[in-house]
N, C-alpha and C positions, 0 to 999 in steps of 0.2 A: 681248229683243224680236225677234222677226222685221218685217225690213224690206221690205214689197211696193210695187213699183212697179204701176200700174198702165195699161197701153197701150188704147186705146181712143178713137174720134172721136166718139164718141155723148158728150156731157157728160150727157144723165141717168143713161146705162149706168152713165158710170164716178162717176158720185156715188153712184150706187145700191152698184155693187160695191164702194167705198169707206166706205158704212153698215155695210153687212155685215161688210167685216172688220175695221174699227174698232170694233165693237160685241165684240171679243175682247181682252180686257186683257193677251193675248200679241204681237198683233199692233199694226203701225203703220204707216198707209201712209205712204209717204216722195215718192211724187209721182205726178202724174198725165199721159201726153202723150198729143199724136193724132197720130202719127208714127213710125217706124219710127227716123229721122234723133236726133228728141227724146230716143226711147228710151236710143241707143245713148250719147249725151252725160250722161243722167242716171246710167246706169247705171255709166260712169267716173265720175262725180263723187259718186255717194251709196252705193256699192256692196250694189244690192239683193240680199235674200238668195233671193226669188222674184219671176218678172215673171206679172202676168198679161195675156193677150193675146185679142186679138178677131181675127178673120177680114178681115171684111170693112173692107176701107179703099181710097180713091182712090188709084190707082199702084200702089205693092207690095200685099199684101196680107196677111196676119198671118203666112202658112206662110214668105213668103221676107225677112219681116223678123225668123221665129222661127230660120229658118238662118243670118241673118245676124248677128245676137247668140250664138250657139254657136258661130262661126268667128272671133269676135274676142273675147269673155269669156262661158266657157261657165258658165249661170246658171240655172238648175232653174224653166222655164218651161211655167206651166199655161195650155191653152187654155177661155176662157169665149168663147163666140159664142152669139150665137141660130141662126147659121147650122147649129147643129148640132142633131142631135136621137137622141135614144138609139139608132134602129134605124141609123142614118148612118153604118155600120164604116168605108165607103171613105173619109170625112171625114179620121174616128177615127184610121186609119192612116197617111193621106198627112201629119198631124200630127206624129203619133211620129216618123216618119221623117224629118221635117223638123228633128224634135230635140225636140218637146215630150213632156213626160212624163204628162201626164194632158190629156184635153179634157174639158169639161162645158157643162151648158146653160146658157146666159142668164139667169135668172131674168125673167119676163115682167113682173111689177110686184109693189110692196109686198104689195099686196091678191089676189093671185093666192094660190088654194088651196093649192100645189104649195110655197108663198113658202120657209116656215119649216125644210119638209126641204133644199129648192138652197141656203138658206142655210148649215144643217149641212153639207153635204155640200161647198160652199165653203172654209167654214174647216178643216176636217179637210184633204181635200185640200191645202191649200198649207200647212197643219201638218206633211204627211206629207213634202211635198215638200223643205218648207225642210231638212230633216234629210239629204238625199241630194246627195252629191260626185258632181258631173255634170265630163265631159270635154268636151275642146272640140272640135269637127267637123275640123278642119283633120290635115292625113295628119302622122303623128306618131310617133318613133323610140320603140316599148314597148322596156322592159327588162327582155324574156323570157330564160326561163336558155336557149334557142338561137339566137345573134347571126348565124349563117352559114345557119340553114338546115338546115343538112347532119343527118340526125337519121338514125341509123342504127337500124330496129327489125325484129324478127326476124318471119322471111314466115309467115302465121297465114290460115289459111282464112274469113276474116270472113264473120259470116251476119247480123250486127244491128247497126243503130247505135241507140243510145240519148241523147237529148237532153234536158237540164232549164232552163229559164230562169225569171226572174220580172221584176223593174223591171229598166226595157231591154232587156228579153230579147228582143223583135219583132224590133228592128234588129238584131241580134249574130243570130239567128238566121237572117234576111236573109241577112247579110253570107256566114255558113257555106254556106247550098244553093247561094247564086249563081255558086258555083267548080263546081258539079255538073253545069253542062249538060251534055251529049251524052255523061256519062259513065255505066257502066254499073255502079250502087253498091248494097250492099246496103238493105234495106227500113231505111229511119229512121223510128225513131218520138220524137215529140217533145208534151212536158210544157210549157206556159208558164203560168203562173199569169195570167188576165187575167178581166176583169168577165164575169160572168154575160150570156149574149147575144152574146160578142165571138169567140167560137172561130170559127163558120161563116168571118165577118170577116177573121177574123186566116189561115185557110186559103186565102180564096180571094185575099187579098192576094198572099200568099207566093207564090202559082201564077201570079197576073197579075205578077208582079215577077222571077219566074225562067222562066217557060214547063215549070219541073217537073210533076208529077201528083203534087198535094198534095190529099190528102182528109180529111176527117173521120174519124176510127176506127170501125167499125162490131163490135159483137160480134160473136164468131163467122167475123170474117172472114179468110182464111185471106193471110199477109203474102207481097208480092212483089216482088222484085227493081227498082229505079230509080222506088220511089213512096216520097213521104211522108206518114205517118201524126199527121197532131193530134188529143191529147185534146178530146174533146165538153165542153161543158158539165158540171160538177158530176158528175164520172165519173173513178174512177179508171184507170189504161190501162196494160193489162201484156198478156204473151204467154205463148202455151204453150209447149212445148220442140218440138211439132208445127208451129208456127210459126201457131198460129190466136191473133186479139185477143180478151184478155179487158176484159170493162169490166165495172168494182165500183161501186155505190152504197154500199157502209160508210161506215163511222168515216171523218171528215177527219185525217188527219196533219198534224202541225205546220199545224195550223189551217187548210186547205186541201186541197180536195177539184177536181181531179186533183191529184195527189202526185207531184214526179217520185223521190220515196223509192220509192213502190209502182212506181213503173215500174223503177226500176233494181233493186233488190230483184226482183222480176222478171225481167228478161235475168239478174240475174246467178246464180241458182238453175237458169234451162232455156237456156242459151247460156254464161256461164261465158268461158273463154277465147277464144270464135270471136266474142266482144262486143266492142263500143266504147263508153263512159260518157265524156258531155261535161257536164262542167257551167259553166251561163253566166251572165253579173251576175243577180243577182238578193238580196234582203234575205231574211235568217232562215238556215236551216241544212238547210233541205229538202235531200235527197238526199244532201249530203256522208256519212255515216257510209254508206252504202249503195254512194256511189262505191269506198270500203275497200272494202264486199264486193266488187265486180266486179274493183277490180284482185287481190285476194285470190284469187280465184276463175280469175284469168289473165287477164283482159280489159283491152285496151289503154284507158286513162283519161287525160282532158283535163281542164283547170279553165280558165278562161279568166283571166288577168293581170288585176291590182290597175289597170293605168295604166289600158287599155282598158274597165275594169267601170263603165258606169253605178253600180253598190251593188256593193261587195266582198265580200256578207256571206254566200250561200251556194259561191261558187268560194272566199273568204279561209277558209272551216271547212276545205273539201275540202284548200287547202293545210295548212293546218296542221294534222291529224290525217294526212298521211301520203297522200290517198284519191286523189292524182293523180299519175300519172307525169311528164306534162306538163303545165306553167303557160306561158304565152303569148296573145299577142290571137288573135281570131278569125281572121283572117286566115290566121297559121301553123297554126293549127289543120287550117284548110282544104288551106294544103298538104300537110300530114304525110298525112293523111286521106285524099288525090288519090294520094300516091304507094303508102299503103298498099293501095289501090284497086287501083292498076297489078300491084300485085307479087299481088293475088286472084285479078285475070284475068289472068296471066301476062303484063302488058305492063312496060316496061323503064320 
């Protein structure tokens, strides 16, 4: 049985959202509060395996009672508000970031047209969710295989970074550019698996959150130096060896269309050794065999650490098949990265 708690001050919301997921002979809600405070008490004493949470409340408010539950028992929390509404990315985002891993709509009433898909798309979601080993927010000693730092790797003319994430991948992606200010780094392009309508979202996030120049990929467009490049919508995103973006409508890969398989697959065929392949938490297996080809191929390759992964399950393939020279959080990532940076443009 999956155990949800559910947080919310509205008592019809949360009977309603209490219908719904009681109406799954997998699930079981195990309590109800209207408090941030409540939450935190229930959650030591009945140890839910998913919270659901609302926005809107007197005093705190959903986001800084969703960070405050991740900083003392981190526990796989989906946002339901009415406050929210599909086109609403900057909601969407300030969520994630806050630590929740999916947000959805309200359902507006029993008898509302819309009722019986929000329903579906409820219990799936916190089906998906209960399944995923979330970490907890508070700064925390990973057990990467380099304890010191000190990472000695040989000086390579770098021309591309390549990034892939999926569940969690927003924040760990965050986390990576925000070491990049006023640094002068080759063109990154980056893959996140996220909902249909979320890319534009999840772009201009990143750029109001770092001051970077993070764009949308466009075909055809020719890659430059200190910008980042996010896959579109339902488009796969690779580059030439001339350094121009290609985007594919084909076949989806490992069930997903953008691919960061096709994108690394990619750099790693027209860039090869002067590449960087990151792969970062995310669920399934996308990119890892491809990460092989790039280090294969001579290009410096990341996975990001078991401890730090929201999902272990596309960086855990890259380690175990061999496809990563370095395992570690995002963070050292971003060092190695900064310093490999220094030694392109000749700084010390």
């Amino acid at each position: 049985m999956i155990k949800v708690l559910i947080v919310d001050d509205s008592k019809v919301d949360a009977e309603m959202l209490s219908y719904i997921l009681s109406s799954d002979s997998n699930i079981t809600v195990v309590g109800i509060v209207e408090s941030g405070l409540e939450a935190l008490k229930i959650i030591k004493e009945k140890s839910p395996d998913v919270v659901t949470m609302d926005i809107n409340f007197p005093g705190f408010d959903g986001l800084t009672i969703t960070r405050e539950i991740m900083q003392s028992k981190a526990i796989p929390i989906v946002v339901i508000s009415s406050a929210y509404k599909k086109n609403n990315t900057s909601l969407a985002f300030k969520a994630i970031e806050s630590g929740a891993l999916a947000i959805l709509e309200k359902p507006v009433s029993l008898l509302h047209p819309d009722f019986e898909r929000q329903k579906k798309e409820i219990i799936k979601t916190v089906k998906l969710m209960s399944e995923i080993k979330v970490v907890t927010r508070k700064a925390q000693e990973s057990q990467s295989h380099f304890q010191n730092g000190n990472i000695s790797l040989e000086k390579k003319s770098l021309q591309i970074i390549a990034v892939g994430a999926s569940t969690g991948g927003p924040v760990a992606v965050l986390e990576l550019l925000k070491n990049f200010k006023r640094v002068d780094f080759p063109p990154i392009l980056v893959v996140q698996h996220i909902t249909s309508g979320f890319s534009k979202g999840f772009a201009d996030w990143l750029r109001d959150s770092t001051s970077l120049d993070v764009r949308i990929a466009i075909n055809g467009e020719r890659l430059q130096n200190s910008v980042v490049y996010v896959a579109p919508d339902d488009l796969h995103l690779g580059v030439t060896k001339n350094g121009i973006i290609v985007l594919d409508d084909g076949p989806e890969i490992h069930h997903v269309r953008p691919s960061v398989s096709y994108l690394f697959n990619s750099v790693a065929l027209n860039y090869g050794e002067k590449s960087v392949g990151i792969l970062l938490t995310g669920m399934g297996t996308d990119g890892a065999k491809e990460l092989k080809l790039m280090r294969d191929c001579g290009a410096v390759t990341f996975a990001q650490d078991e401890e730090s992964s929201v999902v272990y399950g596309m960086p855990g393939e890259a380690a175990r098949i061999g496809a990563a020279q370095y395992i570690m959080p995002v963070d050292k990532i971003a060092y190695t990265l900064l310093n490999l940076i220094g030694e392109r443009n000749g700084k010390s």
